[in-house]
C-alpha positions, 0 to 999 in steps of 0.5 A: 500500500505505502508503493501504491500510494506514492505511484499513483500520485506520480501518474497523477501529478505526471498526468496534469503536467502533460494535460496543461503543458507545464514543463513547456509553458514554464520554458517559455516563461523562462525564454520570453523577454521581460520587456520585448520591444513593441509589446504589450507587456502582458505581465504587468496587466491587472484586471479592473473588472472581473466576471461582469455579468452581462445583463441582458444575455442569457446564452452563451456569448463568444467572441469579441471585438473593438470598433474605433470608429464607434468606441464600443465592443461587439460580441456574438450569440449562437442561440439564437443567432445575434450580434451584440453590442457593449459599452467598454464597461460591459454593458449592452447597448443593443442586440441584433438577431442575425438571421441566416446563420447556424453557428454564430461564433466569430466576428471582427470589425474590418472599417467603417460600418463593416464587419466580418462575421463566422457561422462554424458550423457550415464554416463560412464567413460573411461580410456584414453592414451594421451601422447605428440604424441596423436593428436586424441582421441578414447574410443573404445575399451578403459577400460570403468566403467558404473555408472547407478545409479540416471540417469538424463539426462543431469545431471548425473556425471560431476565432476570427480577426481583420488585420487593417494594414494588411486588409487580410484576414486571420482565422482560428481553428479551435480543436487541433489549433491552427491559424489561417491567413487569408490573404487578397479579399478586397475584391472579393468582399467588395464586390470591385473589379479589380483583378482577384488574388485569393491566397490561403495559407498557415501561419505559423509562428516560430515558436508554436502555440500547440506546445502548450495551448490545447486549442484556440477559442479566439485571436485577435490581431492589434493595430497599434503594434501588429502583434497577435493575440491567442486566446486558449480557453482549456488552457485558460492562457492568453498569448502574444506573438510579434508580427515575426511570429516571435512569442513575446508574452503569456497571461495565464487566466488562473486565480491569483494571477494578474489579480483575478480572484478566480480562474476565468472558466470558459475564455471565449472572445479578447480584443484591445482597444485603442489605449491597450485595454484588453478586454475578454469575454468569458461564456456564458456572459462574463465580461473582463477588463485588464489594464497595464499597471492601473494607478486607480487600483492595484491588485 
């Protein structure tokens, strides 16, 4: 019995490392800079508003996204199908029921009143039109983009974010992660003239995220420094690669780290805003805030 007893613990101390990637995550903890030029510095970020429930939503929301234009946040309703609209406070402005769709999981601001959009289970995206007068939302008939590729099911594309420099589009794969730059759209999307060059290819980052993220629920890609960032919801971590695909910083969503009282339990949806803020959604409707180094509060 006394062999017994400290063998088991072993398979099960053995068995967590492997399920979470520790002895990886912990090398790359090590080997990231303390200050990488042009980063983010996740590590000096502290949450200001932790699991918000969002009033008003009773489903499950999962992705996020930040429009400059409008200084809100939108996110996204699978059942039923909607488009939802936040203050940077995490509450809601307006819900927009999205009719064509079987799957809404994703969605990006791209400029102006457009955005696009991702129905998982029949992986297609959409580009959709919503202004301040929109109180309804319809993809037929909409400029439409179909990616079956590594077809899954119901875990197919999820995360998806416009990169405005670029006017390109990446797309997460969540199970089995995977990343996908798509690249030449405008025509495409805008219906234009304009000579086509669709190109689809991996993006695949020096140091890969698969060594210790098990998948990908969301990404999104920042416009003030070009970096992306990875969000991993059974690994609840959140990661940043430079635009050389360097891996520059980590941000484990655990209790006790970055201030928060409790793990963050289902990590749907981040984005950044203009001044750094990150924001985060968590399913079914939790809304969080991080700050770098708040003065207002510390924790």
């Amino acid at each position: 019995m006394r062999l017994v007893l400290p063998s088991v613990l072993l398979v099960l101390v053995v068995g967590a490392a492997w399920n979470y990637r520790l002895a990886m995550l912990a090398w790359h903890f090590v080997s990231i800079p303390s200050r990488a030029p042009g980063s983010l510095r996740l590590a000096e970020y502290r949450v200001t508003l932790e699991a918000h429930p969002i009033e008003g939503l009773t489903a499950n929301s999962s992705a996020l996204t930040y429009n400059g234009e409008t200084d809100t946040l939108f996110t996204t309703v699978n059942h039923p199908p909607q488009i939802v609209e936040l203050t940077r406070e995490g509450k809601v402005v307006r819900q927009l029921p999205v009719a064509g769709v079987e799957d809404l999981e994703g969605i990006t601001h791209m400029e102006g009143n457009l955005f696009a959009i991702i129905d998982e289970r029949r992986q297609q995206i959409y580009r959709v039109a919503v202004d301040a007068d929109t109180r309804r939302v319809d993809v037929q008939g909409a400029p439409r983009l179909g990616l079956g590729i590594l077809q899954s099911g119901n875990f197919g594309f999820e995360g998806i974010s416009w990169d405005e420099e670029n006017h390109r589009l990446f797309v997460a794969k969540e199970k089995s992660p995977r990343v996908f730059e798509i690249d030449g759209l405008p025509p495409l999307m805008d219906g234009s003239d304009k000579e086509m060059d669709l190109q689809i290819h991996e993006w695949q980052p020096r140091q890969h995220f698969r060594y210790f993220m098990r998948d990908l629920s969301s990404l999104s890609r920042s416009n003030q420094n070009g970096h992306m960032l990875l969000l991993s919801d059974e690994s609840r971590l959140l990661a940043e690669y430079s635009g050389e695909g360097e891996l520059v910083g980590l941000m484990p969503l655990w209790r006790g780290w970055h201030g928060l009282a409790t793990f963050v339990p289902l990590a749907e949806g981040v984005t950044v805003g203009r001044d750094g803020t990150i924001y985060l959604i968590s399913e079914p409707n939790l809304f969080y805030r991080f700050e770098r180094n708040p003065a207002h509060q510390q924790k």
